[in-house]
N, C-alpha and C positions, 0 to 999 in steps of 0.2 A: 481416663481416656476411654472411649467406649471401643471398644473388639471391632474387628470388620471381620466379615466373610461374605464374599461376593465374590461370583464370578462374572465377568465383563461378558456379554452375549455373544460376541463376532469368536470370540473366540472358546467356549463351550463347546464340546461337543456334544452333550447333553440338553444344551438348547436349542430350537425350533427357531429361536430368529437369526440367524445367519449373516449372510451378505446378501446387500441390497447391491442395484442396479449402480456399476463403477466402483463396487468396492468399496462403496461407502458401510463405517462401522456403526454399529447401533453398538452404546455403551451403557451399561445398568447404570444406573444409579446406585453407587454404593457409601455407604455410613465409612469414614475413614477419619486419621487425626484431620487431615484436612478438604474439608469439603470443598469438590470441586464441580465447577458449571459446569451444566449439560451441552453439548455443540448441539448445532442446528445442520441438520442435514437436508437439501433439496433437487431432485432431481427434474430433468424434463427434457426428454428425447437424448439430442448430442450433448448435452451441459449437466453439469455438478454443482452443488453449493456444499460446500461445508466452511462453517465459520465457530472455529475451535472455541474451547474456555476462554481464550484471553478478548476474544471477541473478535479476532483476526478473518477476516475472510476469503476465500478464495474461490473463484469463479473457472472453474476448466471445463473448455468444451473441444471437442475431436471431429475430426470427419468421421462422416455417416461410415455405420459398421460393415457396409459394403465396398468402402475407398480403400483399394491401397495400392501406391504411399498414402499413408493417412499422416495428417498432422494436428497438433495439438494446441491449445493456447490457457495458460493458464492468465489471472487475472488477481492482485492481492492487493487487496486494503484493510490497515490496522481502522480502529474504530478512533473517534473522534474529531473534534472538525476540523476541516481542512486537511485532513489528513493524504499524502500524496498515493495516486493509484498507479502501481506497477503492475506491468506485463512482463510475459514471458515467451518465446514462440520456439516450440521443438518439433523438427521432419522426421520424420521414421529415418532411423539407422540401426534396424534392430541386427542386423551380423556387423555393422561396425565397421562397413567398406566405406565410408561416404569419401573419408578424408584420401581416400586413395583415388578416388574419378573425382575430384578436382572441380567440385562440384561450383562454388564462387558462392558468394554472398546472396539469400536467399533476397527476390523481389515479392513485395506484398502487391499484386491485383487482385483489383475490384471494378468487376461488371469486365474484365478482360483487358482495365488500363490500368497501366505501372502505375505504383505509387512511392517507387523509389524503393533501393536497396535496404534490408533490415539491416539494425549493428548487431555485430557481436557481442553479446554477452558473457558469457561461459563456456566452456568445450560444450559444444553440443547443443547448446540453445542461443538465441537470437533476441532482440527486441525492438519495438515501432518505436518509431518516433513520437514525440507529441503530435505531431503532424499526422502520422501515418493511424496510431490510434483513433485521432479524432474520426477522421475517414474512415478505421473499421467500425467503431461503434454507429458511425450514420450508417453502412451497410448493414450490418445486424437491423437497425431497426426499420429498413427498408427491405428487408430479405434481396438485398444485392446478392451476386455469386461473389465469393472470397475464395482466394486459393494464394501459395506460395509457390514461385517457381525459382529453380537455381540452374544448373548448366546440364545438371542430369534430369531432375523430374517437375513437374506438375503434382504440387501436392494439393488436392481439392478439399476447402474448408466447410464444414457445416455451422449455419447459424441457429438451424432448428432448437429451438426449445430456451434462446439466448435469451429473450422479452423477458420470458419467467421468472428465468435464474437473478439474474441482471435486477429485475425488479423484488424480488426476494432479500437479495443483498443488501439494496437500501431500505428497505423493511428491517429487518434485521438489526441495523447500525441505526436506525430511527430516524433516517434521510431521506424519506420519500417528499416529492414537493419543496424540498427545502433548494435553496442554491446548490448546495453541498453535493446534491446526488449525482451519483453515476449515471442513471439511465432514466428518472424521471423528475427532475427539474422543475422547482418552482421558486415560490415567495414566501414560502411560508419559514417561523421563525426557525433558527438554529438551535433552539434551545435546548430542544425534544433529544437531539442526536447523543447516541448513546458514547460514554468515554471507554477507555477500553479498562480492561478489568487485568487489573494485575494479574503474574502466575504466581499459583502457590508452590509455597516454600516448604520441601520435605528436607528434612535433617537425617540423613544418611549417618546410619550407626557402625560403627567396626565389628566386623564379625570374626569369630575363631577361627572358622576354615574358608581359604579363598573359594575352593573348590570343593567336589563332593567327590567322593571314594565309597568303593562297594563294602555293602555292610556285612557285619561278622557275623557268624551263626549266633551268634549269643545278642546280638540286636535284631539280626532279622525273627529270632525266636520271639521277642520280645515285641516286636511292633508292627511284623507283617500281620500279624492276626485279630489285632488290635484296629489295622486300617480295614483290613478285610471285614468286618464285623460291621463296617458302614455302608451298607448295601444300597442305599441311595445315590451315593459317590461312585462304587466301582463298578455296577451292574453291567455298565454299556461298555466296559474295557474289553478288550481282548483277554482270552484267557490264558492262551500261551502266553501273550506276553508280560501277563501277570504273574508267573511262574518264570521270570528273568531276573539276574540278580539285580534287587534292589541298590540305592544307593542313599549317602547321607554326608550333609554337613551341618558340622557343628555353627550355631548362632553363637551361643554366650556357655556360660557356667551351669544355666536351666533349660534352654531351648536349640531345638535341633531343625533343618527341613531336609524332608524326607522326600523322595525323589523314585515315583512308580511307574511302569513303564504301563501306558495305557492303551493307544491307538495308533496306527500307522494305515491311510492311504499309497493311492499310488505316486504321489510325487510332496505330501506331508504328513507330519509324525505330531504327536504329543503325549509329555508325561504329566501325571499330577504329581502336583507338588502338597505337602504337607507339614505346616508347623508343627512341633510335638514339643510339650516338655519331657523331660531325658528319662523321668523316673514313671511315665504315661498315668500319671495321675489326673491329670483333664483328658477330656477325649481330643485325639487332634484336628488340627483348625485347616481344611479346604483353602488353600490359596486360587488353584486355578487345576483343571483336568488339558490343558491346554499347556504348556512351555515345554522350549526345547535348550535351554541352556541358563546355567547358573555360575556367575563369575562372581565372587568379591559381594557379598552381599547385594548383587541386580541377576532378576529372573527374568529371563527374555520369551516371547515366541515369535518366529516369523512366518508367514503362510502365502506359498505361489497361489493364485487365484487359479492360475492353470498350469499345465505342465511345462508349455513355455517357456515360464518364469518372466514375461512384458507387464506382470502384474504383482503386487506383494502387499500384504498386510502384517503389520507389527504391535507389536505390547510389550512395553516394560514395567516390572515392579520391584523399587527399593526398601530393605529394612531399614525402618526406622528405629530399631531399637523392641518395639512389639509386635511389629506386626510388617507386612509386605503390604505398601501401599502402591495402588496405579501412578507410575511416575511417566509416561506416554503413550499415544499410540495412534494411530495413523493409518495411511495405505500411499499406491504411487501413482492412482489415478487408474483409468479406466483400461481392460488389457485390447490394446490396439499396434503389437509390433512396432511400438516407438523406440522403444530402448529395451537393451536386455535388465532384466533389475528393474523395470518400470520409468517413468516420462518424470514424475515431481514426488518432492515430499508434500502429501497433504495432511498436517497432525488433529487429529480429533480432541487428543489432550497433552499441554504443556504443562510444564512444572520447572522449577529451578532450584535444582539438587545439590545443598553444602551439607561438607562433611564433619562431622562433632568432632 
């Protein structure tokens, strides 16, 4: 089975590609037991694309970054034909009073005439009708005004940048011109349209220690100097906080991950983590300079986009037995005071994790 070591970009702090425009993640490319598709990511103005590994797509777009209440809409279709397209519609309640002013059932207008009350969906989200859909996609492609209103607010919709995304989407799922599409519509055959692509299957291994505990003088003698000696990996750490007690859990009988405290901003933190075998006869293996939690063989990060917190970025990676492979990650959509914790899950990468 070939080794991985890869660090995923969004969350590097040694890399220069960061976050793009909504929080959309850029993810390396990395050599792992199971190779996993690249998502596609597309932005334009108020709208997002990203349509993960499995080839799931999802279309969110927001009022303009000067509206507020601002409201949000997301937009999801699996890949294949015929396959059905759900919406989703969420108003700012970022402190969480809505349900207390009594707000009623949000109305979708267009050009300033009702188009009927949305349903409920979920605490906190809403959805159109087939009916009410239809009518918003003719206004996007008309640059109609769209807005929701309920008993409290006007919340003002932006279509800006929807043609793109919208048309990107059917690109994407191999639907343009075919009957099938979403937003450009024709005759052409079905055949092109892409199926959707399984998730890959990581096999979750047992590990020795759930959790990690601070290391002994006679471990940290042994392998803080050993890490330090990879001056490629630590340089950009903090130095204090590289002088904090290290920590470690046990994998198996041969291998351990090692747990270094690296960087802290003002509202996020991350440590590297580090494979070792026990007796540091191999030099150890970089998992990520990014995570902030290790439970049960899964290494987590999560990252406010701002201090807020209306915005988050995650990564998870599970042992499989050799190695810490990417088993997720995602973001919650653009930070626009919709929700505290962020508006949607948008996942960059799926996976379907059984345990040996």
């Amino acid at each position: 089975m070939t080794q991985r070591k890869c660090i995923p970009a969004l969350f590097s702090k040694l890399s220069t590609r960061l976050i793009l425009p909504g929080l959309a993640l850029v993810i390396s490319q990395c050599v792992q037991a199971t190779q996993i598709t690249e998502a596609v990511n597309f932005t334009h103005k108020d709208w997002d694309l990203t349509c993960d590994n499995t080839l799931i797509c999802r279309a969110a777009g927001y009022s303009s970054d000067d509206t507020y209440p601002a409201a949000t809409v997301l937009i999801t279709r699996e890949a294949g034909v015929s396959t059905p397209i759900t919406n989703q519609v969420m108003l700012a309640d970022y402190e969480g009073e809505a349900a207390q002013k009594n707000p009623g059932a949000p109305v979708l207008l267009i050009g300033q005439k009702s188009q009927g009350s949305l349903l409920a969906e979920s605490e906190g989200s809403w959805k159109m009708s087939e009916a009410q859909f239809s009518a918003f996609k003719q206004a996007l492609q008309r640059d109609t005004t769209i807005s929701f209103k309920d008993n409290s607010n006007e919340f003002v919709f932006s279509g800006a940048g929807s043609n793109a995304v919208l048309l990107k989407m059917d690109d994407v799922q191999g639907r343009i011109d075919t009957p099938d599409a979403l937003f450009k519509k024709g005759t052409a055959n079905e055949a092109g349209i892409k199926p959707a692509i399984e998730a890959p299957v990581i096999v979750k291994a047992p590990v020795t220690d759930a959790q990690s505990r601070d290391m002994t003088v006679q471990e940290t003698a042994l392998i803080k100097s050993r890490i330090l000696e990879l001056k490629s990996t630590t340089t950009d750490c903090d130095e204090e906080l590289l002088a904090e007690t290290w920590q470690i859990a046990s994998l198996n009988s041969e291998q351990s991950l090692v747990s270094v405290p690296c960087w802290r901003a003002a509202y996020n933190s991350g440590d590297m983590y580090f494979v070792i075998h026990n007796n540091m006869s191999v030099p150890p293996e970089l998992v990520t300079d990014s995570a902030t939690d290790y439970q049960d063989g899964l290494l987590s990060f999560s990252m406010k986009g701002r201090g807020l917190g209306d915005c988050w970025s995650y990564q998870q990676w599970v042992w499989d037995g050799q190695q810490f492979v990417v088993s997720s990650s995602g973001d919650t959509g653009r930070c626009r005071l919709i929700q505290a914790g962020g508006a949607w899950d948008i996942p960059q990468i799926v996976t379907r994790i059984v345990t040996r």
